[in-house]
N, C-alpha and C positions, 0 to 999 in steps of 0.2 A: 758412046758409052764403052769405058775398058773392060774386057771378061776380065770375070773374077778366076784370079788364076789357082787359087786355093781350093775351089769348087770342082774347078778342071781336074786339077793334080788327085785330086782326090777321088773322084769318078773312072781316073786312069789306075787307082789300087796304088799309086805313091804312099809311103807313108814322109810325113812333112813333120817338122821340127819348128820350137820357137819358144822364147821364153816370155813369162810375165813381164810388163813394164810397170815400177812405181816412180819414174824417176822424170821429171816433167820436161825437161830438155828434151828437145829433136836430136840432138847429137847422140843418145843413147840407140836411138830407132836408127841413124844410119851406121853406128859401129856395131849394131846387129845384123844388119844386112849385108854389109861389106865381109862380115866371120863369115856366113855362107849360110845363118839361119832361114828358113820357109818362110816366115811372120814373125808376128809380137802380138801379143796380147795388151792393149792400151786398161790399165786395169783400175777402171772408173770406181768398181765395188773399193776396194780394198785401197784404194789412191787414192793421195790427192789432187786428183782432174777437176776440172770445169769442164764447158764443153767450150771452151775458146779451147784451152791448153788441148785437149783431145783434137781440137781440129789440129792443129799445128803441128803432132804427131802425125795425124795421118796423113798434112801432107808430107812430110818428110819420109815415110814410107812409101807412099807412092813415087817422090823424087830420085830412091835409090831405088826402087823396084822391089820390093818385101812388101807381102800383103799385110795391113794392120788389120787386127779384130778386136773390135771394142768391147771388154765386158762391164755391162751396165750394173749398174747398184742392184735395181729387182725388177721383177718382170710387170714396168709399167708402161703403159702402150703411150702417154705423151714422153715417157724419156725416151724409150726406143726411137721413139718420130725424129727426134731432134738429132739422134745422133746417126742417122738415118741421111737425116738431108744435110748433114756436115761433110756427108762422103763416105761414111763406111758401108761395105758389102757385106762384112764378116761379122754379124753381133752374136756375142755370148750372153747367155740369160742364166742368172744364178739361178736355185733352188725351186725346180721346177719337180712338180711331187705326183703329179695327178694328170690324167687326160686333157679334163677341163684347163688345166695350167698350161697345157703344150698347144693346146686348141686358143687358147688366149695372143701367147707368142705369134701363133700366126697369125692372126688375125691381127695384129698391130705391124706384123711385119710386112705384108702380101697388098697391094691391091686389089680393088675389083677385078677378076669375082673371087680370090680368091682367101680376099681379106679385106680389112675396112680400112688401112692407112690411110693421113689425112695426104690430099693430096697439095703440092703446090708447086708451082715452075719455078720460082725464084729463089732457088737455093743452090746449095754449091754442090750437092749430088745429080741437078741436073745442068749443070756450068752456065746457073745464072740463068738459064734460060736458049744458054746455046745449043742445047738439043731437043729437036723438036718435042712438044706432047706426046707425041703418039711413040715412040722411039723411049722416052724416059718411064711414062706411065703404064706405058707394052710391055717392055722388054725388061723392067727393075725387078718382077716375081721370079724372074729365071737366074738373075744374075745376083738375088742377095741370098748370103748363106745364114741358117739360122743351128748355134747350137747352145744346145740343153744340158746345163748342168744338173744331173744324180749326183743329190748329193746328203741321204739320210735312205735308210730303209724304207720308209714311204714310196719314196721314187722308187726304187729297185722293186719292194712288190710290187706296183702299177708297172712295171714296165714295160711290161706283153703290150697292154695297151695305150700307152703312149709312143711307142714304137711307128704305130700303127695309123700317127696320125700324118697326114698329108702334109708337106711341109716344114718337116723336122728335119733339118740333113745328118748333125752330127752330135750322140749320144756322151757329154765329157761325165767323166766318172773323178770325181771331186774324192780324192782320199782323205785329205786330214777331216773334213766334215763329217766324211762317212764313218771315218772312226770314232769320232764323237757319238753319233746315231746306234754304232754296233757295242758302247758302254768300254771303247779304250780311246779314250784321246787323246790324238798328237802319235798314238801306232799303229801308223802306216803300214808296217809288215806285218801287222798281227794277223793270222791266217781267217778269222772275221772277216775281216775286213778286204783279203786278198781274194778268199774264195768266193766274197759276194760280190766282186769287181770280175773276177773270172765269167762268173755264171751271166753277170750284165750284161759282157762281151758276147757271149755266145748268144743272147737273146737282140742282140741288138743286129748283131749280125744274120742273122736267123729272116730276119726282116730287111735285111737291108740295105741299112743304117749304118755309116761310117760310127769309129768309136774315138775316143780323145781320150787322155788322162794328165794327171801333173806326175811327174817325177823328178829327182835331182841329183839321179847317177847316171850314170853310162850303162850301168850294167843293170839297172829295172827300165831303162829305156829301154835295152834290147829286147830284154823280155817280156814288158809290155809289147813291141815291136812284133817277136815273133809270137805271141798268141794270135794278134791282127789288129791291134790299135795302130791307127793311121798317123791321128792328129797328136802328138805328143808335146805337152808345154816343158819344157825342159826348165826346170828353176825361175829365179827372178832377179830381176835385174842388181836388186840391192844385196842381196843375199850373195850373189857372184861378186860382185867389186870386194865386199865383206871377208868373202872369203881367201880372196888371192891378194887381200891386202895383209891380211893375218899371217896366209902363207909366208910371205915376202918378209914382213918385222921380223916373225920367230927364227928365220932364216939369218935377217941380218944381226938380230941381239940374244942367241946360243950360238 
């Protein structure tokens, strides 16, 4: 079984980089990895994935070596499963609001005893069956990484305690949702919405808890960066091509 190198890096105080994926070609996943991104986000919620097409992603991240993490549509314990034994280590859980919510996530995501995962040998997370039972059903609760999307004021009050729950590795703080939640949506800089993201950070850390976010400058990465968000999703894949396409026209026709 390969360690999960994004669990690693992240236990080391790295902070790691990576952007959304919408775009269903593997080619995307390895001219992310080749730029010098940490991951991608394989992004099930908001994509159009299957979980063929996700498998296919992931392996193409594993072929160049970039971690994939797959964010699922919502936090339900047979789609977790499936996307589980496709081969991802790194799953994201949208709109996790409550204790009970985060105690749910593990619990689909953990084995005995530390969850109720269904169990089976014959899938491509445990190669078919080429590593032993005790090796895949042992050793999977240590090497899959689980993070929790904050992503309305719900979550942010509960946070103390959901923080708290065993299980949870990495705290992502969801801004444009969150802006909706704090009554400005779509502003991201509104100080609502930056200083209930500040205050997240310190409470996450507080406990322990690596922290994530979305952003899509250089300069709120740093700054998310230097407060101590680790996990930074840097833009999306569509929105980049988008953008350095427009660059390029307006360039060639003014």
């Amino acid at each position: 079984m390969n360690q999960n190198k994004l669990k690693d890096n992240l236990i080391k105080g790295q902070t790691l980089y990576g952007p959304f994926c919408k775009l269903q070609d593997p080619a995307i996943v390895e001219i992310a990895a080749l730029s010098g991104f940490d991951f991608v986000i394989i992004d099930m919620e908001h994509g159009p994935y299957s979980i063929e097409s996700t498998q296919n992603m992931i392996r193409a991240a594993e072929a160049r070596g970039i971690t994939p993490v797959v964010r699922v549509t919502e936090n339900s314990e047979t789609l977790i499963l499936r996307v589980l034994d496709i081969g991802a280590k790194c799953i994201q859980i949208p709109q996790v609001c409550t204790k009970d919510d985060a105690n749910k996530v593990v619990k689909a995501i953990k084995f005995f005893p530390k969850g109720e995962r269904g169990m089976c040998r014959y899938v491509r997370a445990a190669e078919y069956t080429n590593i032993e039972p005790e090796n895949h059903f042992g050793k999977a609760n240590d090497n899959v990484i689980s993070i929790i999307h904050i992503e309305g004021m719900e979550g942010i009050e509960n946070l103390t305690e959901i923080v708290q729950v065993d299980g949870i590795d990495v705290i992502f703080l969801g801004p444009y949702d969150l802006s909706q939640s704090c009554g400005v949506p779509g502003q991201v800089n509104d100080p609502k919405v930056v200083n209930a993201m500040k205050e997240a950070v310190k409470t996450a850390k507080k406990h322990g808890k690596a922290v994530g976010t979305f952003t899509e400058s250089p300069e709120k990465a740093k700054m998310w960066r230097d407060i101590g968000v680790q996990y930074i999703s840097y833009a999306v894949d569509v929105g980049l091509v988008m953008n350095t396409f427009k660059s390029i026209t307006s360039e060639l026709k003014n």
